[in-house]
C-alpha positions in Angstrom: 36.4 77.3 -2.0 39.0 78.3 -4.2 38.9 74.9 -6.3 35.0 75.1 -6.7 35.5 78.5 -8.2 38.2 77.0 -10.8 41.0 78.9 -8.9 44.2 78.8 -7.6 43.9 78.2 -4.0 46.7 79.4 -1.1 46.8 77.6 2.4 49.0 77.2 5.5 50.1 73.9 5.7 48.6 72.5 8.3 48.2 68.8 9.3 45.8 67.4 8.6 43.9 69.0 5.4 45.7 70.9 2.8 48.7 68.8 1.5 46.0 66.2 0.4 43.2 68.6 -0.7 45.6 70.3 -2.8 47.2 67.3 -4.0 50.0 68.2 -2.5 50.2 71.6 -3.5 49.2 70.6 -7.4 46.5 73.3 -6.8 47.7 75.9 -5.2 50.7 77.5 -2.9 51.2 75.7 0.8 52.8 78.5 3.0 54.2 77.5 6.4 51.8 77.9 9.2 52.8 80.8 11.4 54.7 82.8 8.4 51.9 85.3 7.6 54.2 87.3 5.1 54.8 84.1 3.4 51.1 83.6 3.1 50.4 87.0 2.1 52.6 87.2 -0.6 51.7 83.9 -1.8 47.9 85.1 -1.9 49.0 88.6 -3.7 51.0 85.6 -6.3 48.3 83.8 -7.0 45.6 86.7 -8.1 48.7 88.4 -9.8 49.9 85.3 -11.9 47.8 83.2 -14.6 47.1 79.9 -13.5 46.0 76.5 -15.4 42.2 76.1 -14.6 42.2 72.6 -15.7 44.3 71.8 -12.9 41.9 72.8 -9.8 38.3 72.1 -12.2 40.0 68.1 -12.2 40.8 68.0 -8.7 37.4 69.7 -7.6 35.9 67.0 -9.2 37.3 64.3 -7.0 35.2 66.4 -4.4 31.8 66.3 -6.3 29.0 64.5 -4.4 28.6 62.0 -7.5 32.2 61.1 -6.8 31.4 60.5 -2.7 28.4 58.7 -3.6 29.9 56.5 -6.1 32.6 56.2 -3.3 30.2 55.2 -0.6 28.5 52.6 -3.0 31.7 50.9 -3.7 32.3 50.7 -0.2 29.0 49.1 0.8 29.3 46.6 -2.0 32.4 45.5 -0.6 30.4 44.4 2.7 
């Protein structure tokens, strides 16, 4: 959500999910899961601090549904 909106995002790290949506935390602040202070002063960070939006609007597009189609017709060309 965060990414669609241009914006830092903040996340547990959680398998699977995050570390790889993120790219690996390019995107945003990966907390441990279970440390909810962590995670609340990483959110109260990120709306505080100035972030690069070229960062998240690049790696939102790797999500855009051109991209997964273009994805899916590589794949079935393949076959």
């Amino acid at each position: 959500m965060a990414l669609a909106a241009w914006m830092s995002a903040v996340s547990t790290n959680c398998p699977p999910g995050p570390r790889e949506f993120l790219g690996a935390g390019m995107c945003g602040r990966l907390c441990p899961v279970g440390d909810a202070k962590l995670l609340a002063a990483a959110k109260d960070e990120s709306l505080a601090s100035g972030h690069d939006e070229a960062v998240p609007i690049e790696r939102s597009k790797d999500f855009s549904i051109q991209n997964a189609v273009d994805q899916c017709e590589r794949l079935l060309v393949r076959q």
